[in-house]
N, C-alpha and C positions, 0 to 999 in steps of 0.2 A: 504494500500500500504506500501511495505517495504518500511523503509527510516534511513538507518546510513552511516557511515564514512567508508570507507574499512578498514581501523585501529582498526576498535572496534572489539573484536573477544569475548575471554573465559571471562573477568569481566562482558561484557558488559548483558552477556546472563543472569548477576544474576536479574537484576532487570526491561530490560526491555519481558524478554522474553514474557511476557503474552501478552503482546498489541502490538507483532509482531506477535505473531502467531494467535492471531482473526483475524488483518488482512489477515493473509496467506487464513487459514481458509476458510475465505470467499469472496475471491479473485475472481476477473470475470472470464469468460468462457475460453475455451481453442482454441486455434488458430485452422482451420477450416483442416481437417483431413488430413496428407499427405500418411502416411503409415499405416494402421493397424497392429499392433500383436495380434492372436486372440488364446485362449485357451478354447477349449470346453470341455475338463474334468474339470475345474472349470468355466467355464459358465462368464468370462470376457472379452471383448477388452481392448486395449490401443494405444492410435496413437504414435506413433513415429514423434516424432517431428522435422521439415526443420533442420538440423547441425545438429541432431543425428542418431549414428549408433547403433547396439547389440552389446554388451562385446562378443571377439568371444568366443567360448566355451574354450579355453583353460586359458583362467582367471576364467572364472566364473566354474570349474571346478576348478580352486585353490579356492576359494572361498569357494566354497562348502567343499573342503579337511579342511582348516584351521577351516570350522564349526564343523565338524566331529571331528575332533582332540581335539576340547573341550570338547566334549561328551564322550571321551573315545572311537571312534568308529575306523574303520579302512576301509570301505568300499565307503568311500567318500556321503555318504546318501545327496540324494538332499536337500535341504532348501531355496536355492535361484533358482528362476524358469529361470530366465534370467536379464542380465544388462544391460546398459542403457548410453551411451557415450556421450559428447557434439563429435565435428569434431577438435574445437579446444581447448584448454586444457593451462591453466594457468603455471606459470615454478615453483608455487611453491608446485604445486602437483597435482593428478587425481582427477576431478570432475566425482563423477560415482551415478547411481544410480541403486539397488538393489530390484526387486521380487520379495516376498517370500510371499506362503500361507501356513496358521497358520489355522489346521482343528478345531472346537470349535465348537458345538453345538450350536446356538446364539438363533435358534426359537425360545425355551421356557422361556429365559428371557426379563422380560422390559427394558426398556432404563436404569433408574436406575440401576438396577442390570450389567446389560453391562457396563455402568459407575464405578461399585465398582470393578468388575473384570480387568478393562484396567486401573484405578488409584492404585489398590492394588499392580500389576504388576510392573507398575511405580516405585512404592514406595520400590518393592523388590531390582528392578534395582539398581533402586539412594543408596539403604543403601549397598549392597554387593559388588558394585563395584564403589561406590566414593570411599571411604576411601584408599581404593589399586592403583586404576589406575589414579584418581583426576577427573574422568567422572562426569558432572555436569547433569541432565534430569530438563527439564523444567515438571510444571503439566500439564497433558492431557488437551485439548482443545476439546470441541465438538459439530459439527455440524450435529445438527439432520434432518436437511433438505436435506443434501448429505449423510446420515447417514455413517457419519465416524469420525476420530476423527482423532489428531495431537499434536507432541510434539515435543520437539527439547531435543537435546544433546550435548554438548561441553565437546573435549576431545583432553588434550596436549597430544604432542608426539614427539619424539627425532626430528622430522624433519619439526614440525610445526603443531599448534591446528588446529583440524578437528573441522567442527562443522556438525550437519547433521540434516536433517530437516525429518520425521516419519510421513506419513499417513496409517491411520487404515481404510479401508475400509468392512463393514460390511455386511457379507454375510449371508443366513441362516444356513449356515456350514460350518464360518470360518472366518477369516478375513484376508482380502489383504493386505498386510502391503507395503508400498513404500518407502525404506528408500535411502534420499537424502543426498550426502554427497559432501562438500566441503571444501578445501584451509579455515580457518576462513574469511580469508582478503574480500573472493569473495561473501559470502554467503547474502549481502545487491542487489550485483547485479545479482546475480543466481536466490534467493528465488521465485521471480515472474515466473520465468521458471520453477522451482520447481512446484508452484501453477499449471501451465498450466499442464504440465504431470500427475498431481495427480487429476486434473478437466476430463482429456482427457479419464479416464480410465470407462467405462462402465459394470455392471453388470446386467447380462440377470435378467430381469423383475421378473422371476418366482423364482428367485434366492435373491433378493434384503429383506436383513431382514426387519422385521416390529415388529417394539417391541410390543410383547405379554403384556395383562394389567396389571396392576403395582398390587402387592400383596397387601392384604387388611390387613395385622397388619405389625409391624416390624418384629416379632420374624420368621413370615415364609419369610420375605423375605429377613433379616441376615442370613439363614439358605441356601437360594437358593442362593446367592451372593458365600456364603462361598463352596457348593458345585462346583458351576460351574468355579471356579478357577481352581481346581483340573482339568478338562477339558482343562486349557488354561499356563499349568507348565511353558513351556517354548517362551511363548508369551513376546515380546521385546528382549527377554534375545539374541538371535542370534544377533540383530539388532547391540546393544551397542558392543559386545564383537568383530564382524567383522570391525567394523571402527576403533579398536586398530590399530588389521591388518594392514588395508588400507592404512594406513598415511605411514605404513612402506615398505608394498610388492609394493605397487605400487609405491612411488617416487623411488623405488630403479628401478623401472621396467623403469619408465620415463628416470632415468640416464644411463643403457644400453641400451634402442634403440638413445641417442643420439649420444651414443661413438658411435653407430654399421653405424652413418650416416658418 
């Protein structure tokens, strides 16, 4: 169970993040269904949870522009599948959360290997964009029993540190990624809500990875680890770089619909 101060925000995530995010982890069941969202080209549900709505598409179409626009692109290329609102909303900024599938071949690797690919990843994160942006990434966590994984992020910004909470959910052809984002201040008494939505989300049986057997020396399975990265380039990297964003587009968003009241 989470348990801090609402005060404790960007320090705090240096040293305890690890024995937050076990907790998170593996956190009890999800509140009993009220709404489904269901996507049959990747083979998942998700319930929507009592005081939540969809980001309507006109955000989450900025979203997706402001992903594209790191890339170099100009077609707005989807990344975020759909967003994820409380009803009520803190005043020191938007609590949202973010869907994105990330396609990756997962069948042919074992657990370890998935593990060296999603902590290599990490580790690209934390070294390309601490330094620049001051983005802290906790180390992956993971639970093989929901086969998925979790990490946190803490990231100042002109209008107040974000922190956001990251579930990988592991598919044979991809991974779900759920990135949760909030206020620093709120993120002790969100997280568990956090948990629920990332517990609520169901992948079709026939769909659900199974780590393939673990390689019988090192040298083939350094080799497999290193190959199936290539496969997973831009795995977190969307994640970190749109809660830059966030802190910004949206408090700014928050402060025109108050004028416009």
């Amino acid at each position: 169970m989470l348990a801090m101060s609402s005060s404790i925000g960007f320090v705090w995530v240096r040293w305890a993040v690890g024995a937050i995010l076990a907790a998170i982890v593996a956190s009890g069941a999800s509140a009993q269904p009220e709404r489904v969202i269901r996507d049959d080209t990747r083979h998942f549900s998700i319930t929507l949870l009592e005081g939540w709505t969809r980001l309507n598409q006109g955000d989450l179409d900025r979203m997706n522009q402001i992903w594209s626009s790191t890339q170099g692109e100009s077609n707005g290329a989807t990344k975020y599948l759909f967003g994820l609102t409380p009803d009520e909303q803190p005043p020191e900024g938007k609590v949202l959360v973010l869907v994105e599938w990330e396609p990756s071949q997962n069948a042919s690797l074992s657990a370890s290997q998935v593990e060296s690919v999603i902590r290599t990843n990490v580790e690209a994160v934390r070294r390309d964009l601490g330094a620049t942006t001051g983005a802290e990434l906790s180390v992956p966590v993971f639970d093989w029993e929901r086969k998925r994984a979790a990490f946190m992020t803490s990231l100042p910004s002109p209008t107040g540190a974000v922190e956001a909470i990251s579930y990988g959910m592991l598919a044979v052809d991809g991974v779900l990624w759920v990135h949760c984002y909030t206020p620093a201040a709120h993120i002790g008494r969100l997280g568990p809500t956090f948990a629920r939505i990332a517990n609520s989300i169901t992948i079709d049986a026939a769909y659900v990875y199974a780590p393939a057997p673990e390689p019988s020396s090192e040298p083939s399975g350094g080799n497999r680890s290193a190959a199936s990265t290539g496969m997973m380039t831009t795995l977190l990297v969307g994640g970190v770089i749109i809660a830059l964003a966030l802190a910004i587009v949206f408090r700014g968003k928050k402060s025109d619909d108050r004028a416009d009241r």
